[in-house]
C-alpha positions, -999 to 999 in steps of 0.1 A, spaced: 462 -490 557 435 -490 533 400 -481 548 385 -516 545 418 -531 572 411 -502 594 371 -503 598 384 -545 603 405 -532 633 380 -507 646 353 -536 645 379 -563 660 384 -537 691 350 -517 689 339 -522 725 381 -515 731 379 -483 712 343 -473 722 354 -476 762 389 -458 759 370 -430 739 343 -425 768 367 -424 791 390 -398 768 354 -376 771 353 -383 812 389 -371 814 390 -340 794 358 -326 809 366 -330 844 397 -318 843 384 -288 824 358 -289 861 386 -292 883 411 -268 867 384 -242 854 398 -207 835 432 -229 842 425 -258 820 452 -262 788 420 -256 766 442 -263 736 450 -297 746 416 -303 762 396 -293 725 419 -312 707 419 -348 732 380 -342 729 378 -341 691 400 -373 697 377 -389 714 348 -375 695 363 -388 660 367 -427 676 333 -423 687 319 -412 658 341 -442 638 328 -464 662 285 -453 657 289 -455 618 303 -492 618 276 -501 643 246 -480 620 236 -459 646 227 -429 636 216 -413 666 252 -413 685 269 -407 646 251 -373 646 260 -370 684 299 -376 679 300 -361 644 285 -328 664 310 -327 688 341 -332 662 328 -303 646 322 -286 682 357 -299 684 375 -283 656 359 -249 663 372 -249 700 407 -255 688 406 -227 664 394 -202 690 416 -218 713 448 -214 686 437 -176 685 424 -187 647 387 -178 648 374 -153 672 
């Protein structure tokens, strides 16, 4: 899908996107509250850089810079906790 259909799509089903990737956030840090040292960290890093790469997607269509440099902070956030969590990076 070249990038023009896709930022279409993501602009068709912005508020769509935006609302299941808040609710992605809400999910993966409570359960990290609930479960604590227990938590699948793997899985939790990498549904939060999920989230945090539709959110991102979703600030630059809309322009807005401060939640782009929010949501591109937590992908990168993101893609260090999955290489600690992997054992990759200590």
């Amino acid at each position: 899908m070249p990038i023009s259909r896709a930022n279409r799509f993501v602009l068709q089903y912005i508020k769509h996107i935006e609302m299941t990737g808040v609710l992605m956030r809400i999910f993966s840090f409570s359960l990290v509250s609930w479960m604590g040292p227990a938590s699948p960290f793997m899985f939790v890093w990498a549904f939060n850089t999920i989230d945090a790469v539709m959110l991102s997607w979703c600030a630059i269509l809309k322009k807005d810079s401060a939640y782009t440099m929010l949501n591109v902070f937590w992908v990168l956030v993101g893609v260090i906790g999955i290489l600690r969590a992997g054992g990759w990076l200590h």
